[in-house]
C-alpha positions as CSV (number, residue, x, y, z in Angstrom):
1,X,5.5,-7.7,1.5
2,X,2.3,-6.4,3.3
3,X,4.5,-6.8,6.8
4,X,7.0,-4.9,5.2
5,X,5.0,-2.0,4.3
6,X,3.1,-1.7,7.7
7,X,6.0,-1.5,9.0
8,X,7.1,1.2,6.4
9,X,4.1,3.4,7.3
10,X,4.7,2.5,11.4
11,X,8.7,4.0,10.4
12,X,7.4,7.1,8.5
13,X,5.2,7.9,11.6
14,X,7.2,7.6,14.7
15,X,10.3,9.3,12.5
16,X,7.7,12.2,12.2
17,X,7.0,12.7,15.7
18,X,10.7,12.4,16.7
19,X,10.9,15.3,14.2
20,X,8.5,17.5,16.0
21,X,10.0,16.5,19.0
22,X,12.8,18.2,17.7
23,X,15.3,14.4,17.3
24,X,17.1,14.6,14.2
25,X,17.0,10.8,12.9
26,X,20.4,9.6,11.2
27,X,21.3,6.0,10.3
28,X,23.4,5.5,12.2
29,X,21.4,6.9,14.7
30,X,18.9,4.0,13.4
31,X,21.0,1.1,13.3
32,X,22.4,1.5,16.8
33,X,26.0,3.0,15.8
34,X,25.9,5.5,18.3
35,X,23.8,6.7,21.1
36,X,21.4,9.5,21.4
37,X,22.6,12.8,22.7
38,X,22.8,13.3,26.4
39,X,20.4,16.1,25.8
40,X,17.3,14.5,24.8
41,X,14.5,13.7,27.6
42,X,12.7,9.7,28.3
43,X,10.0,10.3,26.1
44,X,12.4,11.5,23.4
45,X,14.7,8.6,24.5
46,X,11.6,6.2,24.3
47,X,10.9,7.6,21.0
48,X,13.7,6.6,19.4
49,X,14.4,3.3,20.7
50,X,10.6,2.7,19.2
51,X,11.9,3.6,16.1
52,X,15.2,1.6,15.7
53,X,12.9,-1.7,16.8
54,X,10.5,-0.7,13.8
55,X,13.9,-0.3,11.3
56,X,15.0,-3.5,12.6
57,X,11.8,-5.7,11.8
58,X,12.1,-3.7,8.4
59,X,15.0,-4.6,7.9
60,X,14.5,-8.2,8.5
61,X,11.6,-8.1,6.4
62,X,13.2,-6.6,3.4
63,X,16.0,-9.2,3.9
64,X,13.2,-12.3,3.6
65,X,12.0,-10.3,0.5
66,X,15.1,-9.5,-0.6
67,X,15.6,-13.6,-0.7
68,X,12.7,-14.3,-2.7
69,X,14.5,-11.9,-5.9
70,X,12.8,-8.7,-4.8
71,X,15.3,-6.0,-5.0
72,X,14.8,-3.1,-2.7
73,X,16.1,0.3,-3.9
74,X,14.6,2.7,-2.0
75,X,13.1,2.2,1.5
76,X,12.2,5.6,2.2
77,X,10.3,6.1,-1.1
78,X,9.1,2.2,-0.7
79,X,10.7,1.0,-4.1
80,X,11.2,-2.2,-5.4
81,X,12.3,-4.0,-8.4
82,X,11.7,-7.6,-10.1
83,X,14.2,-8.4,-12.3
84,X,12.5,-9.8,-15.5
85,X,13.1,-10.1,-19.6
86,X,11.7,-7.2,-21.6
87,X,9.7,-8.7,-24.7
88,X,11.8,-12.2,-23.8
89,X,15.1,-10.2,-24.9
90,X,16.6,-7.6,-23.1
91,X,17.4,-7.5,-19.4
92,X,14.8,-5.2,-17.4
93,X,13.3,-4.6,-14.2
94,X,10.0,-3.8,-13.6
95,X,9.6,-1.3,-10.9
96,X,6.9,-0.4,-8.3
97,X,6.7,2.2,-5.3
98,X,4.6,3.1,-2.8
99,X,1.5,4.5,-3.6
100,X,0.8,3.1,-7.3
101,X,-1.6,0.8,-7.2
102,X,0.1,-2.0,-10.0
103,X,3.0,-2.4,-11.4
104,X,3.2,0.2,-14.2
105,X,6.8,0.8,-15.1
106,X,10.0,-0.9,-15.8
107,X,13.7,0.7,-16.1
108,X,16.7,-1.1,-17.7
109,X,19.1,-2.9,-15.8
110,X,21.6,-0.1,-16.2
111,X,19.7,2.8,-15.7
112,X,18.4,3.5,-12.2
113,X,16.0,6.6,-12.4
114,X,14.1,6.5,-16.1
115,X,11.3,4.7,-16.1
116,X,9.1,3.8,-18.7
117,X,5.6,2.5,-19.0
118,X,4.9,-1.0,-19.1
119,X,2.5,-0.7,-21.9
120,X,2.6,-2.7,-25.1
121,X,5.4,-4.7,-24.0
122,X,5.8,-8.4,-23.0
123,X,7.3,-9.3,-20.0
124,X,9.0,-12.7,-19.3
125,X,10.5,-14.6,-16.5
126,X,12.8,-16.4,-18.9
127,X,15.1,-14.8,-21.6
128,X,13.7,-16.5,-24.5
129,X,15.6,-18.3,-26.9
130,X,14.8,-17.2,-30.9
131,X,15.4,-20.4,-33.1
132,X,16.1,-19.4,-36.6
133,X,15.1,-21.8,-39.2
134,X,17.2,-21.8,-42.3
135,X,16.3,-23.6,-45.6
């Protein structure tokens, strides 16, 4: 995960200066679907095919995390999910993004956007399995 977001700040950083530069980055542009425009100088050139090997480590490194359970949502904003059991019962994820400092938040499985505070709830690898006792 630390690999992965070195490599996310490395991105952000030469994308930046290919802006100045005046590039316009696409994703295709990124993943090697097309060229670059005949227009654009060596050092602009060189620029870009900096950047496309940084997406292509990140990308391998969010496919190895990506293995391990760890759903990637957004790579821009550097977002992640676990998928987990709210209070041992209901389906959640938690959810953590660049810049927070621990995982603070968790969002339902069927909504992508609203997320709410991990506080006073119980969070459980397992669902967990109530056993009523009758007498």
């Amino acid at each position: 995960m630390s690999e992965a977001l070195a490599l996310h700040i490395t991105l952000q950083r030469q994308s930046t200066r290919l802006d100045f530069l005046g590039v316009e980055l696409s994703w295709d542009l990124l993943r090697g679907d097309f060229d670059c425009d005949d227009e654009i100088d060596e050092q602009e050139r060189a620029g870009v095919a900096r950047v496309r090997l940084t997406y292509e480590l990140l990308h391998e490194r969010i496919e190895a995390m990506e293995s391990m359970g760890v759903e990637v949502r957004e790579v821009i904003e550097g977002r992640v999910d676990f998928r987990t059991w709210l209070d041992g019962r209901t389906e959640a994820a938690l959810s953590w993004k660049l810049g927070e400092s621990t995982v603070a938040w968790f969002h339902d499985v069927d909504e992508d956007d609203a997320r709410h505070s991990v506080f006073g709830h119980r969070f459980c690898a397992e669902r967990e399995v109530i056993v009523s006792q009758r007498q």
